[in-house]
C-alpha positions in Angstrom: 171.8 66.9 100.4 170.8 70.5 101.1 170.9 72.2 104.6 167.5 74.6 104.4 166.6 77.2 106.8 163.3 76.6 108.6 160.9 79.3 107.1 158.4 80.8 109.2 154.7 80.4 108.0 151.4 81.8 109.1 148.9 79.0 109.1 144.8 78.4 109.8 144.6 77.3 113.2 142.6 74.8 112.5 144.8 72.9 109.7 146.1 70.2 111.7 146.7 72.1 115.2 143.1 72.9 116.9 139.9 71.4 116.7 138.1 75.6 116.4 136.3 75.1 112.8 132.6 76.8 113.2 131.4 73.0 113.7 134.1 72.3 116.2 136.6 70.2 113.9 139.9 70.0 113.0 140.5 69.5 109.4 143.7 66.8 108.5 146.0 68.3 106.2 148.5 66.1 104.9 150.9 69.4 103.2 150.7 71.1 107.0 151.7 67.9 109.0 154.5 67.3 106.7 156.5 70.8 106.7 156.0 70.8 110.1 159.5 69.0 110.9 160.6 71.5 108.4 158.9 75.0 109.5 157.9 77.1 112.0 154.2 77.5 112.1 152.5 80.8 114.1 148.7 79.0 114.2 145.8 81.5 114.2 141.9 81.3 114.1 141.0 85.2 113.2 137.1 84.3 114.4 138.2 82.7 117.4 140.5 85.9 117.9 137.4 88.6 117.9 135.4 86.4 120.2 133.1 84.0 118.6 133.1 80.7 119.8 133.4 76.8 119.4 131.3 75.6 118.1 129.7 79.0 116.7 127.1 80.5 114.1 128.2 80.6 110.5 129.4 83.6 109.4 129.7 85.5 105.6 130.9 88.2 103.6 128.0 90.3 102.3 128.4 93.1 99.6 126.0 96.0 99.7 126.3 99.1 97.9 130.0 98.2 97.1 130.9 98.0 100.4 132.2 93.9 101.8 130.9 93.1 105.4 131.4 90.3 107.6 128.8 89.8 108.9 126.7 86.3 111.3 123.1 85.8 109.4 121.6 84.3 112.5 122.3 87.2 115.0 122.8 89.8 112.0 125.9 90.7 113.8 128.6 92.9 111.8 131.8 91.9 112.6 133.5 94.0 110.2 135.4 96.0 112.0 136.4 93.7 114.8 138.3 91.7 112.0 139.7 94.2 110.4 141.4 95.5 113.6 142.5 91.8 114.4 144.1 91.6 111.7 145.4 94.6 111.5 147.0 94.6 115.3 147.9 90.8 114.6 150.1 91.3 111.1 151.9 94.0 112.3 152.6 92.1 116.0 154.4 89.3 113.4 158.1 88.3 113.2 159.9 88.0 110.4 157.4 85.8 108.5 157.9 83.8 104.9 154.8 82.8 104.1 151.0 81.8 104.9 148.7 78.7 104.7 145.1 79.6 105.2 142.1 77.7 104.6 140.1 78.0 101.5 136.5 79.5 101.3 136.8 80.4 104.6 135.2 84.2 105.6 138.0 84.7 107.0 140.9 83.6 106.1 140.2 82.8 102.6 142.4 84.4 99.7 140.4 84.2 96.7 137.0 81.4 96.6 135.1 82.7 99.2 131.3 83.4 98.3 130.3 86.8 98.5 126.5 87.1 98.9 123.9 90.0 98.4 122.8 89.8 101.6 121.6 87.6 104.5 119.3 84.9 104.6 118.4 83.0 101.4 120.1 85.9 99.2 122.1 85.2 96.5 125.7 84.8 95.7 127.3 87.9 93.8 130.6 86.0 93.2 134.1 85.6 94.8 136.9 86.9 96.7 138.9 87.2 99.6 138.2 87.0 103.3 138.8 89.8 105.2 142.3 88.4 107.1 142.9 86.8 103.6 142.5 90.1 101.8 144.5 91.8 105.0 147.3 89.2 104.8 147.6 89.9 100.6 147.3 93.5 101.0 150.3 93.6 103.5 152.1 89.9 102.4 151.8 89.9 98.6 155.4 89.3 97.7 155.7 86.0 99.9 154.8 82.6 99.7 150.7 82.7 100.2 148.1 79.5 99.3 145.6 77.9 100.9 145.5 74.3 102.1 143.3 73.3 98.9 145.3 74.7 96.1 147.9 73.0 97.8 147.2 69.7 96.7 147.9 70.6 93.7 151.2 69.2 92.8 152.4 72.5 90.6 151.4 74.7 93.2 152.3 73.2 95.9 155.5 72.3 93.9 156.0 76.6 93.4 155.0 77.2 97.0 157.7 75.8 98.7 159.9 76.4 95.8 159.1 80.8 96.4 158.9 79.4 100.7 162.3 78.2 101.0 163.9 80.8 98.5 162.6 83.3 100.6 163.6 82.2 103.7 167.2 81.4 102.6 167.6 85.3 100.9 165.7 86.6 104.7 168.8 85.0 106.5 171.5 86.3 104.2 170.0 89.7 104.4 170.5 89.8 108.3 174.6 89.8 108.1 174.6 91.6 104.3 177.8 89.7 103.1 178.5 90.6 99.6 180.6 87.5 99.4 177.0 85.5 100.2 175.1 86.7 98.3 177.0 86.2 95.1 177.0 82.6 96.4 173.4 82.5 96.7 173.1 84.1 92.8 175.4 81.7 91.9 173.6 78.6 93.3 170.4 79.6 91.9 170.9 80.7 88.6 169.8 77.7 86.9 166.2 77.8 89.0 166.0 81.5 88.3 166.3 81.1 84.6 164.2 78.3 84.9 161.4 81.3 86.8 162.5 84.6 85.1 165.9 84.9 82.9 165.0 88.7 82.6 164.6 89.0 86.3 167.6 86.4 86.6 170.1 88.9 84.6 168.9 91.9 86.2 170.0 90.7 89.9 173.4 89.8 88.1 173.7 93.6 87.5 172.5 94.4 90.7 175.0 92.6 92.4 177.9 93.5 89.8 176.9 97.3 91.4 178.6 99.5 88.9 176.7 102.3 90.7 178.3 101.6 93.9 175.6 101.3 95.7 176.2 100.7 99.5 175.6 97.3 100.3 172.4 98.2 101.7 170.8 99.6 98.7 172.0 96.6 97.0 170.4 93.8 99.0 167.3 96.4 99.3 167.2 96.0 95.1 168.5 92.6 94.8 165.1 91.4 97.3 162.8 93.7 95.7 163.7 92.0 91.7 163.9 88.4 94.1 159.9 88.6 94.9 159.2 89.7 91.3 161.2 86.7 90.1 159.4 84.4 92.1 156.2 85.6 91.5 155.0 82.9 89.0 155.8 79.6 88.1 158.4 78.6 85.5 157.0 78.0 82.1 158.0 74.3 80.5 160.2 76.5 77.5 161.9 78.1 80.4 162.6 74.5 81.8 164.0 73.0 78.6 166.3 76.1 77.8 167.7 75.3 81.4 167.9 71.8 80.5 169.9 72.1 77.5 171.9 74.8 79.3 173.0 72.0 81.7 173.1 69.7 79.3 176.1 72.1 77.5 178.3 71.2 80.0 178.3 67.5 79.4 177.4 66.9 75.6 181.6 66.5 74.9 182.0 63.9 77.5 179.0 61.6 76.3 178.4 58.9 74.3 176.8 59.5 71.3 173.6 57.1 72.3 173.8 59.5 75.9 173.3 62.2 74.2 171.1 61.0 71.6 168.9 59.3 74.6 168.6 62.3 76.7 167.5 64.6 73.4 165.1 62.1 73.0 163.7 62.6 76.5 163.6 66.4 76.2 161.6 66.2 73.2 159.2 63.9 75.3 158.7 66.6 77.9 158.3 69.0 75.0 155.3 67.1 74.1 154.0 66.3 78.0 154.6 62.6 77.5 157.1 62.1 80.4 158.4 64.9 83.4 160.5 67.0 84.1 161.9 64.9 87.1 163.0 62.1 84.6 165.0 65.0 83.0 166.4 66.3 86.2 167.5 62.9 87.4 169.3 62.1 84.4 171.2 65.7 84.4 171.9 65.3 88.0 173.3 61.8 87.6 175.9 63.7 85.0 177.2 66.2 87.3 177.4 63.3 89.6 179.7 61.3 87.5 181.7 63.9 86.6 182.4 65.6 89.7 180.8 69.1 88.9 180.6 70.5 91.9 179.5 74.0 90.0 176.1 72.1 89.1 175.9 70.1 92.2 175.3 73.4 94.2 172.4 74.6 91.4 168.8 74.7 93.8 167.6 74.2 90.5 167.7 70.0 91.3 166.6 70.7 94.8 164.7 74.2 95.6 163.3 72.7 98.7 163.5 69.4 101.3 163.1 66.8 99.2 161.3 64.5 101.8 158.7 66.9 101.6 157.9 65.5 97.7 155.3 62.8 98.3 155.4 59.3 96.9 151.9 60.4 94.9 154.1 63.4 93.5 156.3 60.4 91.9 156.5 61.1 87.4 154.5 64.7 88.1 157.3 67.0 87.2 157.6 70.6 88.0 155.0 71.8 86.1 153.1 68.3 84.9 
């Protein structure tokens, strides 16, 4: 099993950690309570932060004449630039961070459903977008890990989020002692999940790190991160899965049976097609190295990119992009 880092993530206050929702609740979130043995949360409520209250007025993003306003209908207050300030002071007050877990739709915090209107009142929605901290955090944040708590229970992208979280966080603490030795270590024990994302992107950091510029080490983990967030930056496309598959698969096909290796073709053409997952592949590869004491494969992330308590029993015959 895997010894992760503990990332630290950025999450809505009121996810699982304070009852300061406008109405006064506290929303359960069952993708917050479980990383939390795994990760270090900074909580934040951004309205609570510029002074409004519990429980308090409902608040909106208004677009007039091009120009986004936060603004409360019933007191026709514009909190615009109290938020922006907030946020501004409070991301650039953070540590280190990996990633952020705000809640959807929210006026604040929201990153890409929240209704914009044409003004207050009864007026009309114009259509959607970010919340002012939400479109703070992606201005400053857009090459971590970002979602809110709704897309979340998704299992692809919540499968992709922690995936891109715990990469992150793993390259972060390499990057503090800038071993050369360790970070060909790292490349080497992804490679497999970063074909699986990116094989362009994947080959590139090999020539970064080969370094027949001789770069200092500095410019090299300042390039290598840079291609790493690129990389990571989408989720892997089924193709890229099976070419990974039957690259793993190369190093076994000589020591199997002929019905092995005719079984497992069969399963890959069954992902092909979406009838079975990609787990059922994985587990079968994994079994392999296993058995025949790679140790090479047994390092790959690609079988575990994250904790794997953290996939749910519901996430059971999903796959990584099912």
């Amino acid at each position: 099993m895997r010894q992760f880092v503990k990332p630290t993530v950025v999450v809505s206050k009121c996810l699982e950690f304070e009852a300061c929702r406008y109405n006064g609740d506290k929303l359960s979130d069952a993708t917050v309570r479980n990383l939390q043995p795994y990760v270090e949360f900074i909580p934040v409520c951004p309205e609570v932060e510029i002074g409004l209250g519990i429980p308090r007025e409902t608040i909106r993003i208004v677009e007039q004449d091009g120009m986004k306003k936060l603004v409360q209908p019933s007191t026709s207050a514009d909190l615009t630039e109290k938020m922006q300030q907030f946020s501004n002071v409070f991301l650039a007050s953070l540590p280190d961070v990996d990633g952020f877990i705000l809640k959807n739709r929210s006026p604040s915090c929201g990153t890409r459903d929240v209704k914009i209107y044409a003004g207050l009142g009864k007026a009309p929605t114009k259509g959607k977008g970010a919340g002012l901290f939400g479109s703070a955090v992606l201005a400053k944040f857009s090459h971590l890990a970002i979602e809110e708590e709704g897309r979340l229970s998704n299992f692809i992208i919540r499968e992709h989020f922690l995936t891109q979280l715990f990469t992150i966080s793993h390259f972060k603490t390499l990057k503090k002692n800038k071993s050369m030795k360790a970070l060909v270590e790292f490349q080497s024990d992804h490679k497999y999940l970063f074909m699986a994302y990116n094989q362009t992107k994947q080959k590139e950091l090999g020539r970064v790190i080969a370094n027949k510029e001789k770069q200092s080490i500095d410019e090299v983990f300042a390039k290598y991160e840079e291609i790493l967030y690129v990389l990571l930056n989408r989720t892997p496309r089924y193709t890229s899965n099976i070419n990974v598959c039957q690259h793993i698969f190369g190093y076994f096909k000589n020591k199997l049976k002929k019905e092995e290796k005719d079984h497992f073709l069969s399963l890959l053409s069954k992902y092909a097609e979406k009838k079975i997952p990609l787990s059922s592949l994985l587990t079968i590869l994994k079994s392999w190295a296993i058995r025949f004491e790679d140790t090479y494969l047994l390092r790959q992330t690609y079988f575990e990119p994250y904790p794997e308590m953290l996939v749910e029993i519901t996430d059971s015959g999903k796959g990584r992009d099912y």
